[in-house]
C-alpha positions as CSV (number, residue, x, y, z in Angstrom):
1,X,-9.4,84.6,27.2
2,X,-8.7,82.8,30.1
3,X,-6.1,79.9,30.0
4,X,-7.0,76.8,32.3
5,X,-3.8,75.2,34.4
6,X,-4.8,71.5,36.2
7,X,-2.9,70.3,38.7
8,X,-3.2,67.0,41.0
9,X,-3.6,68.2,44.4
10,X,-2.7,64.7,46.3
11,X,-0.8,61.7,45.4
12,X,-1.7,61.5,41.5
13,X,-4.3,59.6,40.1
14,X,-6.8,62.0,40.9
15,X,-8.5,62.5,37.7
16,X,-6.3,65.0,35.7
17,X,-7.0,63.4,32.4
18,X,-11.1,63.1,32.8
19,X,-10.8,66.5,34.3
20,X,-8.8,67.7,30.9
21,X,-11.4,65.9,28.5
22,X,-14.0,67.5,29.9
23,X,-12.8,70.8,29.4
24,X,-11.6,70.4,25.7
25,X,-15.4,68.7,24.9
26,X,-16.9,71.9,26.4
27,X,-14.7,75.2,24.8
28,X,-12.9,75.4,21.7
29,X,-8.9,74.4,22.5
30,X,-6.9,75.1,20.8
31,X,-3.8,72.8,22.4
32,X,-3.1,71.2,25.6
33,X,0.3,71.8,27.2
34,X,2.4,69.2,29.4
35,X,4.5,71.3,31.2
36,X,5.9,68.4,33.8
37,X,6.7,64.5,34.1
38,X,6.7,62.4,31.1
39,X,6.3,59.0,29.8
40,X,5.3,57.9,33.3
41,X,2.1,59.8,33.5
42,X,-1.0,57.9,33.2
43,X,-4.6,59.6,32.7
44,X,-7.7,57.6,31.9
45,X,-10.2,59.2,29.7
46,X,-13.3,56.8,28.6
47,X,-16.0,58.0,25.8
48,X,-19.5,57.2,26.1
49,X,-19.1,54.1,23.6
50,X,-16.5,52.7,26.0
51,X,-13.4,53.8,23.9
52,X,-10.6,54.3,26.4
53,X,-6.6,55.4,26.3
54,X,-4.6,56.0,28.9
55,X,-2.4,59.1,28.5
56,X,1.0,59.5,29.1
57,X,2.8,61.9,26.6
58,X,0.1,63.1,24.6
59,X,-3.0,65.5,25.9
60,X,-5.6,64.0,27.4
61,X,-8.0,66.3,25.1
62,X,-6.8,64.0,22.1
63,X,-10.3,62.3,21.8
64,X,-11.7,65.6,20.3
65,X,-11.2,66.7,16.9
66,X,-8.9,69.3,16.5
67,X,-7.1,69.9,20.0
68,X,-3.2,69.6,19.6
69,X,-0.9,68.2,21.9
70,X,2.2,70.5,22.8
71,X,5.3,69.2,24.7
72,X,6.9,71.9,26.6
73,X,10.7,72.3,27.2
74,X,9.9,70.7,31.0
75,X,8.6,67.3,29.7
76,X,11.3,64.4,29.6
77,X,10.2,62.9,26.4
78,X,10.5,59.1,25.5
79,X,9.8,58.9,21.4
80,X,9.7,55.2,21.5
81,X,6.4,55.5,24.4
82,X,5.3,57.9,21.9
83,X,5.1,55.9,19.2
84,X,3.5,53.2,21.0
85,X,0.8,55.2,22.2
86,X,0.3,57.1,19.1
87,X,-0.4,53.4,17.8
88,X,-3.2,53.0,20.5
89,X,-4.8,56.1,19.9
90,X,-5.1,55.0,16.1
91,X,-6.5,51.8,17.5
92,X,-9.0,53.4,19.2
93,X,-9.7,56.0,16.4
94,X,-7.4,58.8,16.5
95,X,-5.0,58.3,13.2
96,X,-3.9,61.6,13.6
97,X,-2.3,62.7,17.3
98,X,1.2,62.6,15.9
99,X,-0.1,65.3,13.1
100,X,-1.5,67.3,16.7
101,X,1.5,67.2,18.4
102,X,4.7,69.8,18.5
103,X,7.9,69.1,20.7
104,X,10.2,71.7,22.8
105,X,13.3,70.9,21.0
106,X,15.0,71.7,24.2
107,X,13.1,68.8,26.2
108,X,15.1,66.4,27.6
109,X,15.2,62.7,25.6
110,X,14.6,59.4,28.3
111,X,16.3,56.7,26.5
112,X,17.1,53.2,26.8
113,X,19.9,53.7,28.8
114,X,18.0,55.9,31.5
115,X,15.2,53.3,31.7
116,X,17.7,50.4,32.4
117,X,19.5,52.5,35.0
118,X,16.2,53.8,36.7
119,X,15.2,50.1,37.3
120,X,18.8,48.6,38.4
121,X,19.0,51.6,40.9
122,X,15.0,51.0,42.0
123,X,15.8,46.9,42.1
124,X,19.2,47.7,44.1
125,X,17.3,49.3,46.6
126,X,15.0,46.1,48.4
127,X,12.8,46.9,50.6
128,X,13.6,50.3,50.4
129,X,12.5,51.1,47.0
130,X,10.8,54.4,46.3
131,X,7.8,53.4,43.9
132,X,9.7,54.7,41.1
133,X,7.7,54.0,38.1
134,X,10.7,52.2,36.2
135,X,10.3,54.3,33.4
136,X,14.0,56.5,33.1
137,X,12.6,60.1,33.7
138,X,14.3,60.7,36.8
139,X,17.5,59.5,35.6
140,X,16.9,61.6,32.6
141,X,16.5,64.6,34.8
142,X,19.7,64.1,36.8
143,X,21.7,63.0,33.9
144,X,21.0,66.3,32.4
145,X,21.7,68.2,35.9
146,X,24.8,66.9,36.5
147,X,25.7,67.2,32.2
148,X,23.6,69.5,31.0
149,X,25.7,70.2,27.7
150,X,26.0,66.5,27.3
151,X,22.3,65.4,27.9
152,X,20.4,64.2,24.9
153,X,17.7,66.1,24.0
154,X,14.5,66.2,21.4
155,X,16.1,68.6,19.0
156,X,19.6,66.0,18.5
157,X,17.3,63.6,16.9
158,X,17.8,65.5,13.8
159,X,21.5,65.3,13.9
160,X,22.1,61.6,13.9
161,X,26.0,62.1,14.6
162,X,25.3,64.3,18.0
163,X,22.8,61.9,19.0
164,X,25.3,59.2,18.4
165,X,27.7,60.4,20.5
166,X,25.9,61.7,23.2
167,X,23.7,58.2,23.4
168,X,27.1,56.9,23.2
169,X,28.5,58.8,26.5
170,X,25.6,58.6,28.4
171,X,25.4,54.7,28.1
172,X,29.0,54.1,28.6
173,X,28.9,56.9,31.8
174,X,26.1,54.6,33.3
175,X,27.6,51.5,32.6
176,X,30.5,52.6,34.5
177,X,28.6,53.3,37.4
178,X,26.2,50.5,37.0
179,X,27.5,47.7,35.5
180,X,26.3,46.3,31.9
181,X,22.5,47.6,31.5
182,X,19.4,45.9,29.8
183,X,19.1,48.2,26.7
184,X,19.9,48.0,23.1
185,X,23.4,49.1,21.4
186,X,23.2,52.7,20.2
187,X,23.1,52.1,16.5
188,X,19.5,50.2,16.9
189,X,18.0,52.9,18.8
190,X,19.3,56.0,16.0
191,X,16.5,54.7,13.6
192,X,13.7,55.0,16.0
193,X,14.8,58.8,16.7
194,X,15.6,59.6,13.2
195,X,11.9,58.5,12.3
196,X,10.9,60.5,15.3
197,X,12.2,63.4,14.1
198,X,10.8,62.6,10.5
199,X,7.4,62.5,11.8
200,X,7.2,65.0,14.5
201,X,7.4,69.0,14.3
202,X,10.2,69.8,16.8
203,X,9.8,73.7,17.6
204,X,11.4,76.3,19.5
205,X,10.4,77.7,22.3
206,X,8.7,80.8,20.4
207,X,5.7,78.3,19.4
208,X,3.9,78.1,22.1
209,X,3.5,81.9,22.6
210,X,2.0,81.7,19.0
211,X,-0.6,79.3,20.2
212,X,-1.6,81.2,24.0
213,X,-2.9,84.1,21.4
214,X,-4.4,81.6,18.9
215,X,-6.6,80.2,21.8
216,X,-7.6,78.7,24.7
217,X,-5.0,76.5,26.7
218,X,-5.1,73.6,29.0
219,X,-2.1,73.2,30.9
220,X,-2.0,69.4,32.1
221,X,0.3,68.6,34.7
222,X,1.6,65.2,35.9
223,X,1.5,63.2,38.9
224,X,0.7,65.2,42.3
225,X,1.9,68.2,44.2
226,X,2.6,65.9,47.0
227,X,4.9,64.4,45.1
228,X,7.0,67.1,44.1
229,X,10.4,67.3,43.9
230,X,11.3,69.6,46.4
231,X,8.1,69.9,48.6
232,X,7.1,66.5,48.6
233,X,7.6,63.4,51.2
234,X,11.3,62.6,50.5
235,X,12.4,60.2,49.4
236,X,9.0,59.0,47.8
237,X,8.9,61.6,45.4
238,X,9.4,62.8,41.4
239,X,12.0,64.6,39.9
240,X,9.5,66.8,38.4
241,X,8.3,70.1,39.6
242,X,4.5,69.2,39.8
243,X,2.7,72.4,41.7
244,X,1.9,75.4,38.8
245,X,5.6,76.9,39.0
246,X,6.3,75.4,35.1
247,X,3.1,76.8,34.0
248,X,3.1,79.9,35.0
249,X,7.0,80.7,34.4
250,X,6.0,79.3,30.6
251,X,2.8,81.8,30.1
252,X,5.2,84.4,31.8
253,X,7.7,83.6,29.3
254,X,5.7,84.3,26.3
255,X,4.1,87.7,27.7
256,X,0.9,86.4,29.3
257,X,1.5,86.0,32.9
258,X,-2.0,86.1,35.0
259,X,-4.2,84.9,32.0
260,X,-5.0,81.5,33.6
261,X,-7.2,80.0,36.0
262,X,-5.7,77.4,38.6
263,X,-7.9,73.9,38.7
264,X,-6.5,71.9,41.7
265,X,-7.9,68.3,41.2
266,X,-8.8,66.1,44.3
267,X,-10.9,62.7,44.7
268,X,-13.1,61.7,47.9
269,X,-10.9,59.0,48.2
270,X,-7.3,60.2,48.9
271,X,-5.1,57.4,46.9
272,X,-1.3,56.7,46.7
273,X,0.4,54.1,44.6
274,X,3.4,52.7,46.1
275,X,5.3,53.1,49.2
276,X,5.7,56.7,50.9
277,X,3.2,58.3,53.5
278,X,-0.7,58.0,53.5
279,X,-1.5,58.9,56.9
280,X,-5.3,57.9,56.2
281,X,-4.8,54.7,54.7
282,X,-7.2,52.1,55.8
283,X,-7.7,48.5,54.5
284,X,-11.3,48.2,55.3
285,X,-12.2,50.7,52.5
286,X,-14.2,48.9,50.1
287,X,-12.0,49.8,47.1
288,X,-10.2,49.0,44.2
289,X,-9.0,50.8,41.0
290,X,-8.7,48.6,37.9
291,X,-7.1,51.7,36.1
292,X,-4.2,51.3,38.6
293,X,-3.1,47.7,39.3
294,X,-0.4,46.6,41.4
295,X,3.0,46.3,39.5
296,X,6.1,45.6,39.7
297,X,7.9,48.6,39.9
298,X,5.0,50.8,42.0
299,X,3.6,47.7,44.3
300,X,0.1,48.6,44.4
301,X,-2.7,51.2,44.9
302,X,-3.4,52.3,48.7
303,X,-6.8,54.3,49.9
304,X,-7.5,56.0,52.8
305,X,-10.4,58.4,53.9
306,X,-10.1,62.0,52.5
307,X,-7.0,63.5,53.9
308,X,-7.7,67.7,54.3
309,X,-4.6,68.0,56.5
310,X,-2.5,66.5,53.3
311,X,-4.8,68.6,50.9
312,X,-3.9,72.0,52.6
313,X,-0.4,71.4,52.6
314,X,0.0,70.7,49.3
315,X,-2.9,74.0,48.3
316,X,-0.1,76.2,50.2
317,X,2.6,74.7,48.3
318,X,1.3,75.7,45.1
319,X,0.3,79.0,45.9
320,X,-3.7,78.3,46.3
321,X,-6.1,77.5,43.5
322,X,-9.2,79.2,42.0
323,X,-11.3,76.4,42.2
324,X,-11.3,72.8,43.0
325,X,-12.2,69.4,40.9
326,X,-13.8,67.3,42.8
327,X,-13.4,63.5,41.2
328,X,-15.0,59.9,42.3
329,X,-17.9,61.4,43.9
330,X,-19.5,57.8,43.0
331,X,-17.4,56.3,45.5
332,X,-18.7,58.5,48.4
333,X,-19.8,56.0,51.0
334,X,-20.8,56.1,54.8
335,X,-17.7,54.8,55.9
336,X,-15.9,57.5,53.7
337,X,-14.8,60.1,56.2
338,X,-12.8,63.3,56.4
339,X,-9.7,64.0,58.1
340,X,-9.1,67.4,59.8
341,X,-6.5,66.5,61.8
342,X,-3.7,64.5,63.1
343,X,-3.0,63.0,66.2
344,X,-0.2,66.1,66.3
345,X,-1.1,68.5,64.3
346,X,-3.9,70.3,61.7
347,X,-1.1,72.0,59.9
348,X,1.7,70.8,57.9
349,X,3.7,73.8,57.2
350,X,5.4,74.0,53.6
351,X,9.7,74.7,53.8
352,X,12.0,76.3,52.0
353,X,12.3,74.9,48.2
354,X,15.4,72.2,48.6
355,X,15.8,71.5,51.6
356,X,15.5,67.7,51.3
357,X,16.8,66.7,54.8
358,X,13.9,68.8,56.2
359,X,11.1,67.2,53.9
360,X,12.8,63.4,55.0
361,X,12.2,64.5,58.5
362,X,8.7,65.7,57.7
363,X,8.3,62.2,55.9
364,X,9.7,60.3,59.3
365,X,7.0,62.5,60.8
366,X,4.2,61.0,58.7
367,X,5.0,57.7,59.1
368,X,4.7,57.4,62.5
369,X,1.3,59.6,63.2
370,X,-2.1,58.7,62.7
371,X,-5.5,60.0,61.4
372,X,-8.3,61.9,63.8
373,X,-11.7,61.3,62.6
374,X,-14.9,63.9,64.4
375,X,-18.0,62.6,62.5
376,X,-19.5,61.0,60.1
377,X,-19.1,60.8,56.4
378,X,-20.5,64.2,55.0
379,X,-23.8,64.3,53.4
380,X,-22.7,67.3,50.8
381,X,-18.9,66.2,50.1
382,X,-18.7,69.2,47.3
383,X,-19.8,71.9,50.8
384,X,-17.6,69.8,52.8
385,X,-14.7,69.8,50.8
386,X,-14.9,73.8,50.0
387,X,-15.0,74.4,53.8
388,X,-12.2,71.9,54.6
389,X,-9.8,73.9,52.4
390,X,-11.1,77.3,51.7
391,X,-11.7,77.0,47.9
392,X,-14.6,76.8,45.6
393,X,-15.5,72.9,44.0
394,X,-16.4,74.5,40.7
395,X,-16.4,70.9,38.8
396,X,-17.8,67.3,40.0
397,X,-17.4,64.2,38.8
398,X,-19.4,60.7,39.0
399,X,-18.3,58.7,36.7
400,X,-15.0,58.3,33.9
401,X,-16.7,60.3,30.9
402,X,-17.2,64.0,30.3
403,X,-20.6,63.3,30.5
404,X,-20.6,62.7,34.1
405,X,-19.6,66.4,35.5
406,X,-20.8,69.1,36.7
407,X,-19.6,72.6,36.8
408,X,-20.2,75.2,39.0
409,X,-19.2,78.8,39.8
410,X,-16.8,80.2,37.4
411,X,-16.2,77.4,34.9
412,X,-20.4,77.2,34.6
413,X,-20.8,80.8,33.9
414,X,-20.3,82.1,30.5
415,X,-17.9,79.7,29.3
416,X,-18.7,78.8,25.7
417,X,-19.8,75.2,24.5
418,X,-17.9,72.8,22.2
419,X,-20.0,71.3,20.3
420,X,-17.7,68.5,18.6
421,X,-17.9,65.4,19.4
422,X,-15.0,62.5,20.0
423,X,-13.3,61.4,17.0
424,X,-15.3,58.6,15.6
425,X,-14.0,54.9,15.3
């Protein structure tokens, strides 16, 4: 069997989660793995009926019967998102995603306490913010950097005491170095967590080789290579690894390295919410996104004309794809055009892995250049798009529901057909 990992190859809000749907409504899956980001990732999926969730923890295959949700040891999971959006997926007729899901005891907990210092660091900041979402999974990853025997993680919630007193440490660490935050006191939040790990099967890292050999696998990553943490425009990035790294090192962890295919996902329009570089950005674009609104912590969602320069970068950062997903094809207009090249270069050229003074400078770089357009808008975008960047479009996409794609190439031959359909209200 081959094993299916999506990644974003821009800014995010590509498609990921349509792009997911799709492929657990047309072959059996067995689960679909988050292997980077957490509670902060947001992927659409609309039915045909007009049924629509936006997913942040769980899969985005949780509209079809069956397909489990795994959280891997590189998600930063938030129970008390969870359960919220557990409660919208029963809303919208999925009672059962919490029975679907399984949890990397080893995954780092966001809590309270990292939320409220994400947001008085992101506030403190001005006019300099960095679009974090507000959400806490940054500060959960470098809380657990700089105290990795001390950081909260999923597998405490089942030992109230150690929870206690690590919740209690980490609060009274960041209120040292904050100030009082905006968050509960630690005996409120216990219950929550204790009912979390009441209601959730919290594994070991041995699970998930189980499931590679019981069947197919989507890998679904978060956010956008461009935003990664090391190879992304700094400081305007995640502290996430978001390029294929965690899903490969996982399948090579449990035996199967080289079983999967690599689906980079792009849109016609390249997007970015929040501040940070979008060399292409233009105003006169006839757009808007109603899945992303402006908000407070991310300002709001940019557009600019497709950016290949920006595209190839982050294709050699990841290490190339096998095929490319090619999303909001229904927004391909005339004055939609392709960028080959800036006014100083064609090529960005990818550094080494940490360098973060480097990537600022490349960031410095970006911010002051500007977009060179040759032509007109393409007539075949898919053609266009595969010469651009040297890799196949094996999947197109109209429109928000499974429905409205297209494969091609190697994901149209052979591939066998799901016949399920979504979970009915």
């Amino acid at each position: 069997m081959n094993h299916v990992i999506v990644v974003d190859l821009g800014y995010g809000d590509a498609g990921k989660g349509t792009v997911v749907d799709w492929l657990c409504a047309t072959r059996p899956v067995h689960t679909v793995v988050r292997f980077n980001g957490g509670a902060q990732a947001a992927h659409n999926v609309v039915l045909p009926d007009g049924r629509h969730h936006t997913f942040a923890q769980f899969g985005a295959g949780t509209f079809r019967p069956g397909v489990r949700t795994h959280l891997s040891r590189h998600v930063v999971v938030d129970p008390l998102a969870l359960a919220a959006e557990a409660d919208h997926l029963a809303a919208v007729g999925v009672p059962d995603a919490l029975d679907r899901l399984t949890v990397d005891g080893e995954a780092l907990l966001a809590t309270p306490y990292h939320r409220a210092a994400n947001q008085a660091r992101e506030v403190a900041r001005g006019a300099d913010r960095h679009g974090s979402c507000g959400l806490g999974v940054g500060e959960a990853v470098a809380y657990g950097l700089a105290h990795p025997d001390e950081a909260p993680r999923v597998a405490d919630c089942r030992s109230p005491e150690r929870l206690r007193r690590r919740l209690t440490l980490l609060r009274d660490r960041l209120t040292a170095e904050l100030g009082p935050l905006d968050a509960p006191p630690v005996a409120d939040c216990l219950p929550a967590y204790a009912g979390f790990a009441g209601r959730v099967a919290i594994v070991e890292e041995s699970w998930l080789a189980g499931a590679l050999r019981a069947g197919t696998c989507v890998f679904e990553g978060a956010q956008g290579v461009l935003l990664d943490e090391w190879h992304g425009f700094h400081p305007y990035t995640t502290w996430s690894t978001t390029t294929f790294a965690n899903a490969e090192a996982l399948l090579a962890e449990a035996g199967m390295a080289g079983t999967a295919r690599r689906l980079g996902v792009l849109r016609v329009t390249t997007t970015r919410h929040g501040p940070g570089p979008l060399v292409t950005e233009d105003p006169a674009l006839p757009y808007t996104d109603p899945r992303n609104p402006t908000n407070p912590w991310q300002g709001r969602f940019r557009f600019g004309h497709f950016d290949a320069v920006a595209h190839r970068y982050a294709l050699d950062v990841a290490g190339g794809v096998d095929g490319l997903a090619l999303t909001h094809l229904d927004l391909a207009r005339p004055a939609l055009r392709i960028c080959r090249r800036y006014a100083d270069t064609d090529r960005l050229v990818p550094g080494p892995a940490g360098d973060l003074d480097r990537q600022a400078a490349l960031t410095a770089r970006l911010l002051a250049t500007r977009p060179v357009y040759d032509d007109d808008a393409p007539v075949d975008w898919p053609a266009a798009v595969t010469a651009e960047l040297g890799a196949p479009v094996v999947l197109t996409s109209h429109g928000p529901t499974a429905g409205e794609k297209t494969p091609f190439g190697w994901l149209a031959a052979g591939d066998p057909v799901r016949t399920g359909r979504p979970v009915a209200a």
